[in-house]
C-alpha positions, -999 to +999 in steps of 0.1 A: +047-620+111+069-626+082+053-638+042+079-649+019+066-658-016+085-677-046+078-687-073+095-722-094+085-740-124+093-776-126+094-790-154+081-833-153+056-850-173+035-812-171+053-781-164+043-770-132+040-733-114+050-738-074+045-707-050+059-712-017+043-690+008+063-691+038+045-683+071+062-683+103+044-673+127+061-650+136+092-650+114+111-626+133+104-603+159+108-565+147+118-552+178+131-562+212+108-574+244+111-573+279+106-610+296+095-593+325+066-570+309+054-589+283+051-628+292+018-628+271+038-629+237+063-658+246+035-681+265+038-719+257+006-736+243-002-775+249-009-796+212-041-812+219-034-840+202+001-849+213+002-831+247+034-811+233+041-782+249+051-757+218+055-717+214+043-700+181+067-672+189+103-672+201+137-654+199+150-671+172+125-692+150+136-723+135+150-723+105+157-749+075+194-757+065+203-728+042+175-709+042+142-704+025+158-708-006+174-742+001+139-754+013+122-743-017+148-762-039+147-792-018+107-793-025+110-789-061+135-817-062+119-841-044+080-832-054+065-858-076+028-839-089+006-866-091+000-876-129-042-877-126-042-844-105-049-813-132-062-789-105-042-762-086-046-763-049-034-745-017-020-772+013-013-761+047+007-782+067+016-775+107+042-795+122+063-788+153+100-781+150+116-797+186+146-789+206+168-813+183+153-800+148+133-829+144+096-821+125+070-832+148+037-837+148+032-829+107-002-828+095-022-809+067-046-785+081-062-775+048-065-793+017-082-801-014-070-836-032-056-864-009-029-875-036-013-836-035-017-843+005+000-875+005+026-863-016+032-834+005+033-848+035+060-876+020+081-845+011+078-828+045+092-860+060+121-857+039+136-828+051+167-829+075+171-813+107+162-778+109+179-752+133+160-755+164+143-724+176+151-706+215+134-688+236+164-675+265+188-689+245+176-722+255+164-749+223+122-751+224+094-769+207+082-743+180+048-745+160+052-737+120+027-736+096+035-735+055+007-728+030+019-743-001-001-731-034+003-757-062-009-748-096+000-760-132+012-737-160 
């Protein structure tokens, strides 16, 4: 499992504090696996909701055009913190990255105010194409999840 944490402060209308915590789950394996003896920790999963067959771990996880870094800028470019909000909050979103890159399926999993949702969610839909992620060296639907913590300085 890999946690990345950043921190940003964009300054708007308020000067705000934005902590990325990055969780891909996981971000990397640490160490190499045998196919043949451990099937259990590459088995796909079925999205209940969209009948999407994903994996939450693969050989190489999907990544964001330049990085974590590039994400993180790209958020605090294009993240507009909603003028009657004065509240700090946690949002987790889930969305699938596909074969192409494509986010899938984005929805926020936990939240606390529905105009820092809304917003969220906008900027999700932003992004470009990720790097799809493989399993066998072949391109497979991938489950992500990114807790975003929001909070004002």
């Amino acid at each position: 499992i890999g946690l990345v944490g950043d921190q940003i402060k964009i300054k708007k209308e308020k000067q705000i504090l934005l902590i990325l915590a990055l969780l891909l789950i996981p971000f990397a394996p640490l160490f190499s696996v045998n196919y043949q003896t451990d099937p259990i920790k590459y088995k796909s999963q079925i999205d209940s909701i969209s009948k999407k067959e994903f994996y939450v771990l693969v050989d190489s996880m999907p990544e964001y055009p330049g990085g974590q870094s590039e994400m993180l800028e790209f958020f605090v470019t294009n993240f507009k913190y909603p003028a009657k909000i004065d509240a700090c909050c946690k949002v987790i979103v889930e969305f699938i990255v596909d074969t192409t890159g494509q986010i899938t399926d984005l929805k926020v999993i936990r939240n606390l105010q529905e105009d820092i949702d809304n917003e969220m969610l906008r900027v999700m839909k932003l992004m470009p194409k990720w790097k799809a992620g493989k399993l066998n060296g072949k391109p497979v639907n991938v489950k992500i999840i990114i807790p975003w913590n929001i909070s004002l300085q």
